[in-house]
Each structure stands twice: as structure tokens, then as C-alpha cells.
C-alpha positions, 0 to 999 in steps of 0.5 A: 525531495524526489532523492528521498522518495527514491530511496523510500521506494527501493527501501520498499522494493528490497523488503518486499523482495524480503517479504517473498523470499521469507513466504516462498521458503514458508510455502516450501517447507510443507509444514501443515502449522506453518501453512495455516499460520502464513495463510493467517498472516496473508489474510491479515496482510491483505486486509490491512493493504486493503484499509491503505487503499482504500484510506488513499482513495479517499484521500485523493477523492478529498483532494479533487473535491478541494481542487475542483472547489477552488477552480470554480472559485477562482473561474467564479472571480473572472 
């Protein structure tokens, strides 16, 4: 299981690095087009890490909850 989430996260690693490479070549062409449509893409791109994130954070708030109720349950029991 950790083998397969190592590769996931270098696969990550290495688009990310794609992802820069592709924005700072955008970013140096200086075209005023390319410029506004990156910007566009950036925006879009942050919007939806932001909805991961928050997605996530939810999750894990769900999952305390759950454990929490369980640990109760089970200290109720003794």
C-alpha cells in the first residue's frame, strides 16, 4: 500500500514540475493572449484545489466526528 501511494505522489511530483515548466514558458512569452488565458486557467485551477480542500476538510472533520462517537460508545461500555 505505501509502495503504491509513493509512486501516486512522485506521479504528482513530476506533473507538477510539468505544470510549472509549461506556466513559466507561458509566462516568459509575453504575449498579452497567452497572458489572459493562463490567468483564466490559474483562477479556474485555484478554484477547484480550493473545492478539493475544502471537500477534504470535511472529510476528516466527518471522520473525527465518527471516531470520536465511537470512543465514547466504547468508554460508555466500561
Amino acid at each position: 500500500m505505501a509502495n503504491e501511494s509513493e509512486k501516486a505522489w512522485g506521479r504528482f511530483e513530476d506533473d507538477i514540475e510539468g505544470l510549472a515548466g509549461e506556466l513559466k514558458r507561458h509566462f516568459r512569452s509575453g504575449d498579452p493572449e497567452n497572458s489572459a488565458e493562463l490567468n483564466r486557467s490559474l483562477e479556474q485551477l485555484r478554484q477547484a484545489a480550493d473545492a478539493v480542500f475544502k471537500s477534504l476538510a470535511e472529510t476528516f472533520r466527518e471522520v473525527s466526528d465518527e471516531l470520536e462517537k465511537a470512543v465514547r460508545r466504547r468508554a460508555d461500555r466500561k
